[in-house]
N, C-alpha and C positions, 0 to 999 in steps of 0.2 A: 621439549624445546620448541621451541616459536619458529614457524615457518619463514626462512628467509625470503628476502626480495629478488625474485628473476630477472634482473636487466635482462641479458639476454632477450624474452621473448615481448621487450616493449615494446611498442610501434614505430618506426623509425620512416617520415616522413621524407625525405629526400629522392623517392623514387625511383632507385638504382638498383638495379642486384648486383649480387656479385658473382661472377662462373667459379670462381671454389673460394674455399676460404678453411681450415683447417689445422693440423699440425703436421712439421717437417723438423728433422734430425732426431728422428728415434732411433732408438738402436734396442735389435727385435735380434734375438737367435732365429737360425732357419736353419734345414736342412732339405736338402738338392739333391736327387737322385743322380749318379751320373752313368753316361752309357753303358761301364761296365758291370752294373746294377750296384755297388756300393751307397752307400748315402756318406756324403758330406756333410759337416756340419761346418756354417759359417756363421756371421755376426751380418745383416744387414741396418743399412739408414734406410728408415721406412720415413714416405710422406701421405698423409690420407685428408684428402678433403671432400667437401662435395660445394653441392651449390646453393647460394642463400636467395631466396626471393627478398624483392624489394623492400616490404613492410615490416620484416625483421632487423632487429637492431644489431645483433648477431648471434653465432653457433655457440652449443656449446661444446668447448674443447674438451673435457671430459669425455664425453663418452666418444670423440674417437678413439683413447687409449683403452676405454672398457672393452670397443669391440675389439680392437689389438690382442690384448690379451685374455679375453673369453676362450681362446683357443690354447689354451694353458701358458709352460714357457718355452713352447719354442716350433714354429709353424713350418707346415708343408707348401710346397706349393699347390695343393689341394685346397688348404687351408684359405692360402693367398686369393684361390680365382672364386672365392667366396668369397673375401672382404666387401669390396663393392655392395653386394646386396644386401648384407647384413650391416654398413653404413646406411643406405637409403633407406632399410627399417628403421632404423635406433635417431636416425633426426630425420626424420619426415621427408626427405629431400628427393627431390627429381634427377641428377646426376652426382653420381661418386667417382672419384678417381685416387687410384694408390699409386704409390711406385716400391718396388726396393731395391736398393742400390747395395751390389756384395763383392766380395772378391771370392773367385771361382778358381780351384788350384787344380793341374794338370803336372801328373811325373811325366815327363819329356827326358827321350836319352839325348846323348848328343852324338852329330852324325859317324865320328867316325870311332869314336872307344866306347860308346856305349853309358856309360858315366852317366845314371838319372841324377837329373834337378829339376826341382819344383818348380814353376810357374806360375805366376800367378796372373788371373785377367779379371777386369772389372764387369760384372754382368749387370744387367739393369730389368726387371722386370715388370711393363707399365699394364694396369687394367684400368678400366673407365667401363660405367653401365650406365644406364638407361632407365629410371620405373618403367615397365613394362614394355624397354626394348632390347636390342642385342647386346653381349658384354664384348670388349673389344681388348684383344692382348696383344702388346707387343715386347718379343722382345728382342734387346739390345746386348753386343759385346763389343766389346772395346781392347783390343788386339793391336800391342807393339809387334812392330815389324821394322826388315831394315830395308833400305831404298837404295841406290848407286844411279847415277843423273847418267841417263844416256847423253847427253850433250859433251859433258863433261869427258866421259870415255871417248868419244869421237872426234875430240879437238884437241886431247891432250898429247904429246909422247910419250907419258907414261904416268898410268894411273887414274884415275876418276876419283872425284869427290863422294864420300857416300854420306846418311845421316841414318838416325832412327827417325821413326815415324810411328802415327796410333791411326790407327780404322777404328772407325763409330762405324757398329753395321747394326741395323735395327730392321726386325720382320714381323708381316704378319702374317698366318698362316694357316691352312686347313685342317693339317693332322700334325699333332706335337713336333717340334724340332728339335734335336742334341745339342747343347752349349757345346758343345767337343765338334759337331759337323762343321756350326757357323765358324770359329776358332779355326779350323783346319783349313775353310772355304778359303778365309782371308791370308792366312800365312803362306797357302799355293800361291797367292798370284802376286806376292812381292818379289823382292830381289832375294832374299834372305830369309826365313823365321828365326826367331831369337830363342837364347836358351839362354839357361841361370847356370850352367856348369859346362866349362869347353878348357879341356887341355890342349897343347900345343897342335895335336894331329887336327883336331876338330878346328880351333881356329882357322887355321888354313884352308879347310874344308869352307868354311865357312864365306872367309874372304872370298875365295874364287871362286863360288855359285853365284856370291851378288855380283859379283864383276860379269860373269857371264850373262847376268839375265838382269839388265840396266832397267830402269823403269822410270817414269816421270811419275807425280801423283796421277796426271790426265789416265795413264797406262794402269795404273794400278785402281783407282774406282771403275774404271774399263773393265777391267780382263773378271774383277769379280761383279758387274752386273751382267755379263757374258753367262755367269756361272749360275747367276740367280732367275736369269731368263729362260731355262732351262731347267728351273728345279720348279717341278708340278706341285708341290707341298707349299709354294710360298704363293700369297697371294698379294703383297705389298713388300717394296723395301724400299731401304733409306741409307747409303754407302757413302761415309765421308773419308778421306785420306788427309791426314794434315803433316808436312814435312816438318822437324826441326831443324831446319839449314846448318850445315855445319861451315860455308862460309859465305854466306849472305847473315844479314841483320833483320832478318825477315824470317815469316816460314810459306811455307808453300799449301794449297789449298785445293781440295776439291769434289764436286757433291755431284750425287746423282740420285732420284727419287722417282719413283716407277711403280706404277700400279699395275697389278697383273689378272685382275678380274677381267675378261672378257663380260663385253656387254652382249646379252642374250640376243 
């Protein structure tokens, strides 16, 4: 057979690069260690790109799925904090970046019968490298929680408004972290943690701890960078809290980002 034509690697005169360029909505089996040493097996949306210099017209998409799958069917996260380099081998390139995007499931009893149900939380795992610099991981969960408006309890005669809410927590870190630590970090410092299975004794339990322990978003990105300024293993983080009002037409918002390297 006759050698095709490379577009791809034509000269593309316009003088621009691009910081990534690649493929996004893959779906990649994985498996997760979790703290109790089991392994999970989940389904991740993997994205992998790297970066194009100017004078290429473009990547080819191909082989980011060859290195994807070079590691049979269904990757470690071993596997994962490898990606990166084995992109910057396979298309020549100066920066790679992956992500994968999964759902991570915890049996959770409920507080007061005991009753497991599953959970489920969204985890996100980001790398980016460097040819011949540092690789850099972070990662993110994403944690429903329930809120109760101190305001609301403080002006009313009876009762306060409450809502569900999700925390985006993202870290970076020196020595490995638990998807189960971060998960627990954020569930402390709301009004409530949430559960998929609550009979009549648990509800009630449930209502009157958020009632008891009222929070704003402001209170709640607070009480967990308190927790993360504190914790020696992290070296960056990134804590967003987003309300779903349950009666405003709005939601509520709020972010805190904090670097934790001391400068020598």
């Amino acid at each position: 057979m006759s050698e095709l034509k490379d577009t791809q690697n034509e000269h593309d005169d316009r003088q621009i690069a691009i910081d990534r360029v690649g493929v996004k909505a893959l779906k990649f089996p994985l498996v997760v260690k979790d703290k109790g040493g089991d392994e999970q097996r989940t389904v991740a949306t993997v994205a992998l790109a790297v970066d194009l210099p100017h004078h290429y017209k473009g990547t080819h998409m191909s082989r980011f799925v060859e290195v994807l799958n070079a590691h049979g069917n269904c990757l470690s996260v071993h596997d994962m904090a490898g990606l990166p380099g084995a992109l910057l081998e396979r298309l020549d390139a100066q920066r790679a970046h992956v992500e994968f995007l999964f759902p991570f499931f915890k049996s959770k009893p409920a507080p007061v019968t005991g009753n497991e149900g599953m959970m489920d939380y969204e985890v996100k795992f980001e790398i980016e490298a460097e040819k011949g610099g540092a690789t850099d991981f972070i990662v993110t969960v994403m944690v429903p929680v329930a809120t109760l408006c101190p305001c609301s309890k403080a002006i009313s005669d009876y009762g306060a408004h409450n809502q569900r809410g999700v925390v985006t927590y993202s870290v970076r870190f020196k020595d490995p972290v638990w998807i189960e630590d971060l998960i627990a970090r954020v569930e402390s410092c709301a009004s409530c943690e949430l559960y998929s299975l609550l009979k009549r004794p648990d509800e009630k339990a449930v209502t009157e701890r958020a009632y008891d322990n009222p929070v704003f978003v402001e209170d709640l990105v607070r009480n967990i960078a308190l927790a993360s300024n504190a914790d020696e293993q992290l070296r960056w983080y990134r804590v967003e809290a987003e309300n779903f009002e349950s009666i405003h037409n709005h939601n509520a918002y709020a972010v805190i980002e904090m670097d934790l390297v001391k400068e020598e």
